[in-house]
Steps between C-alpha positions, in 0.01 A plus 500: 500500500748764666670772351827258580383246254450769215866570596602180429294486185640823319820397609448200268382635211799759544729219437277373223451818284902546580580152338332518151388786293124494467250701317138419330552358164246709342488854296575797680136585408301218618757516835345832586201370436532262757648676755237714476191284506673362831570807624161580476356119651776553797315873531207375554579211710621761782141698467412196605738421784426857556138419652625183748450569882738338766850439625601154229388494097162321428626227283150509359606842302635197230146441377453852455410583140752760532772233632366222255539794244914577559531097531351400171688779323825398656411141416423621118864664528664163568277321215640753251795345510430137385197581248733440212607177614355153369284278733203308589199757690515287743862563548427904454197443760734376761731694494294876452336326814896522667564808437195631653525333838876651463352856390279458830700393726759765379205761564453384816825626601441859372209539642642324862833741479258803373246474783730658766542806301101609542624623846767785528794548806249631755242205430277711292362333211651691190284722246478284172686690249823476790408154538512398139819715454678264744406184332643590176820369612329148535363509130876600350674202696193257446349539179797676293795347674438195608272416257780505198669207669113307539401556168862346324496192782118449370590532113779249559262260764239508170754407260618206715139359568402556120843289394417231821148463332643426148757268625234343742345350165774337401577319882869374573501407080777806529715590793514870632833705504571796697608814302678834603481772254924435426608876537685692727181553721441154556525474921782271629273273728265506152788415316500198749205313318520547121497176374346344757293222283226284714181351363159682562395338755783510752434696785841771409246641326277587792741715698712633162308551202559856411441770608772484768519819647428903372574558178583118413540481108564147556262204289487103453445352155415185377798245420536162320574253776723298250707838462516632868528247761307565796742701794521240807156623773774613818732694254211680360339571835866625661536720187154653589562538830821697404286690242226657806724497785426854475149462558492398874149539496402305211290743336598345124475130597175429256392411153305743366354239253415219713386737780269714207611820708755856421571506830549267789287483797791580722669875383578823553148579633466154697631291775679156494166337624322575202740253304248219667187671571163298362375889415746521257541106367071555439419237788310752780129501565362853551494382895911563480614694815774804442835506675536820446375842316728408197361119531080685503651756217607181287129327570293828440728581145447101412145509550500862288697305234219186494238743454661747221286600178636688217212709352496401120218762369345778657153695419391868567197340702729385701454125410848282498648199329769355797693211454674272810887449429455114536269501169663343200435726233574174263252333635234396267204654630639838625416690155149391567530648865634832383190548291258393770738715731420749232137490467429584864780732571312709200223490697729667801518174740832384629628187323784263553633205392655257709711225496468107440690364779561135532537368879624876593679606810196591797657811595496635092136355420345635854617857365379455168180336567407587846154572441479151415617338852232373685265417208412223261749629288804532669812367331368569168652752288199696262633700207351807585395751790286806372419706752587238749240248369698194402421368139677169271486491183465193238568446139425169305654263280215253416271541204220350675378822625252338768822301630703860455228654745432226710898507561576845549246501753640201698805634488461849581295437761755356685721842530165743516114571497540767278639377130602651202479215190541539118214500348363182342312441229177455667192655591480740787162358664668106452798656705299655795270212461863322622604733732120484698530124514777528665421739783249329542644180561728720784785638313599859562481750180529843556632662146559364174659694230456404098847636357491471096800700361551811702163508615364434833111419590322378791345182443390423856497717829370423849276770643583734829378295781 
C-alpha cells in the first residue's frame, strides 16, 4: 500500500476518535501494563523488520516469532475486554479467533507503513536506535490511539454475539427489538431504529443488529410477540438505511452473533472485496492465489491463526505442554490428554494436543496435520503430537476387559500406529500376545502406551529398523 492510502486511513480514524470519547475500560494500573507489554512486542517487531533486505516489506516477517509475538498480545488485548461476559467456548473460540486475524492484519499495516523508515533522505539505511525512534509515532496512533476505539467496538461486538446466542435458543418464540441507550447521547440516525421489533430470523437483523457504528451503546432484547407487533419488513429496512447512511462503506453492516466475529471482514484495515472473499467466509484451499500483498498478508496471518498453540505448562528441561486453540477444553477426554501431555513434557519432549475436527475445512486441517498428507492417515485427526510423532489415545466403557482392549485397539488404530490406552485389567503377556497377532496378520503397531492413573508405561514398541 502507498503512503496515500495511510493518508486516507488516519484521516478516518481522525474522524472516529473525534466523534466519541474512547479510552480502555480497565485500571490505570493494568492500562500501563498493557501499553507496556505492547510497547515492548511492537519493539521487537522492528528488530525484526530491522534485519529485512530489499526495496518492498517481506510479508513473510508475519510468521516471525517476533511478529506472531506483538499479534497474539494485541489479540490478548482485545480478549480482555469480553472475558467477563457469558457464552458458549465455542462462541469465545470464534471470536478470540476474530480478533486475531484483525490484530494481524492491523500489524500488517505497521510493519508495511514502518518499512520505509529503515532508509533515511539520502537512501542510506538508518542506524537502529534512529530507526526505532521514528516508528514510535506508529505505535502511539496504532496501539494507544486507535486501539481505544477497537477494543470498545469489540466489547460491544461480544456482548451482541453472547445476547444473539441466548436468544438463538429460544428461535422466533420471541421477537427482537432495537434499543438506544434513551439519553441525550443517543445519535439521531440511532434514534431512527429504537423500537424497531422484527422476529429473529428476518434478515433486518443481518445488516442492523448492533453495533452500528463507533461507540454504538445501542442493544436488541427479547419481546413478547402478543405485546409488540412485529414493525412492517420495508419500514424497518428504510429506517436502517436512514440509521447507516453515514457509513458509505458499510463497514457496520454485520451480526456479530450470526457471523461468530468482533469485527467484520471488510474494515478499517481491509478493502470492500474482502466482504465476499472465500479466505475470509472459510471456503479457500491452501492452492488460493493473492490479489494483492494485503490479500497474501490475510492468507499467511490465517494460516498463522490455524496453526496457533498456547503453551499450557512449561519445564526447566525445556519440555512443553502446548495446546491448539480449536481444542475443546470440555471435551471429555482432554483431562486425560493434559496428563499424558504431562508425562512426556516431564520427560522434556514437545507435546500437543490437537483438535477433534468433524468434516473440517482443507485449508485448516492441511496446517494442522500436514505431516499427515500423503499417508494412510491423512484426514484423521490423532490427539496428540510429541515431538512430532503422532499418537491417539483411547479410554473404555465396557467391563469386558478383552472387548475393552480388543476395542481400543480397533479404534485407535484407525487415527495412529502409536496408541496410548487405559489400562485394562489384564495381563501384560495376554495383551502383547494380542498386539503380535496382529502384526502379524499385517497391521501396523509401532507404540503402545498402558496409562493407569497418571502413569504412563510402554507396553509394546517396534524396534529401530
Amino acid at each position: 500500500m502507498s503512503p496515500t492510502d495511510y493518508v486516507g486511513l488516519h484521516s478516518r480514524y481522525g474522524e472516529i476518535l473525534q466523534s466519541a470519547h474512547h479510552t480502555l475500560t480497565l485500571d490505570k494500573e493494568t492500562e500501563d501494563k498493557v501499553q507496556a507489554k505492547l510497547t515492548k512486542a511492537f519493539k521487537d517487531m522492528m528488530s525484526a523488520l530491522f534485519k529485512q533486505k530489499g526495496a518492498t516489506l517481506d510479508i513473510n516477517i508475519l510468521a516471525s516469532d517476533e511478529a506472531q509475538e506483538f499479534i497474539g498480545t494485541h489479540a490478548s488485548v482485545l480478549d480482555t475486554s469480553f472475558r467477563q461476559v457469558k457464552m458458549s467456548e465455542g462462541m469465545r473460540r470464534r471470536l478470540e479467533r476474530s480478533n486475531y486475524i484483525f490484530s494481524g492484519l492491523k500489524t500488517f499495516h505497521e510493519l508495511n507503513e514502518a518499512f520505509p523508515s529503515l532508509i533515511d533522505e539520502n537512501g542510506n539505511r538508518k542506524p537502529f536506535e534512529r530507526f526505532l525512534n521514528d516508528v514510535k509515532t506508529i505505535d502511539t496512533t496504532y496501539n494507544r490511539n486507535y486501539l481505544r476505539a477497537e477494543y470498545n467496538f469489540v466489547r460491544s461486538s461480544a456482548e451482541m454475539a453472547a445476547k444473539w446466542e441466548q436468544y438463538a435458543e429460544d428461535g422466533d418464540r420471541y421477537n427482537l427489538q432495537y434499543r438506544t441507550a434513551g439519553d441525550s447521547k443517543v445519535r439521531p440516525e440511532h434514534a431512527a431504529l429504537n423500537g424497531v421489533t422484527l422476529p429473529m430470523t428476518d434478515p433486518f437483523w443481518e445488516s442492523y443488529y448492533p453495533p452500528n457504528g463507533w461507540g454504538c451503546r445501542c442493544t436488541v432484547v427479547q419481546v413478547r410477540k402478543s405485546k409488540y407487533p412485529a414493525t412492517p419488513q420495508d419500514e424497518a429496512m428504510a429506517r436502517g438505511e436512514e440509521a447507516l447512511q453515514g457509513d458509505t462503506k458499510g463497514i457496520f453492516r454485520f451480526n456479530a452473533g450470526k457471523q461468530k466475529k468482533t469485527v467484520p471482514d471488510y474494515n478499517q484495515y481491509t478493502i470492500r472485496r474482502c466482504n465476499d472473499c472465500d479466505l475470509a467466509k472459510g471456503r479457500t484451499k491452501l492452492a488460493f492465489i493473492p490479489e494483492n500483498e494485503l490479500c497474501a498478508a490475510c492468507k499467511l496471518i490465517r494460516m498463522c491463526e490455524s496453526q496457533r498453540f498456547e503453551t499450557k505448562r512449561q519445564y526447566p528441561n525445556g519440555g512443553r505442554v502446548q495446546v491448539h486453540q480449536l481444542v475443546n477444553p470440555a471435551d471429555s477426554d482432554y483431562h486425560k490428554l493434559m496428563q499424558v501431555a504431562e508425562f512426556f513434557a516431564k520427560q522434556g519432549q514437545q507435546a500437543r494436543l490437537t483438535p477433534k475436527m468433524s468434516r473440517p475445512q482443507k485449508f485448516v486441517y492441511q496446517n494442522i496435520y500436514h505431516s499427515l498428507m500423503g499417508t494412510k492417515y491423512e484426514g484423521k485427526c490423532p490427539d496428540l503430537l510429541i515431538d512430532g510423532k503422532w499418537y491417539e489415545h483411547e479410554g473404555f466403557t465396557s467391563s469386558n476387559p478383552k472387548r475393552a482392549f480388543r476395542n481400543m485397539l480397533n479404534d485407535g488404530l484407525k487415527q495412529s500406529d502409536r496408541l496410548i490406552i487405559d489400562k485394562p485389567d489384564l495381563t501384560e503377556a495376554y495383551m502383547k500376545r494380542i498386539i503380535h497377532q496382529r502384526i502379524k496378520d499385517g497391521q501396523r503397531i509401532t507404540e503402545v502406551w498402558l496409562k493407569n492413573g497418571e502413569k504412563l508405561e510402554v507396553l509394546y514398541k517396534k524396534l529401530e529398523e
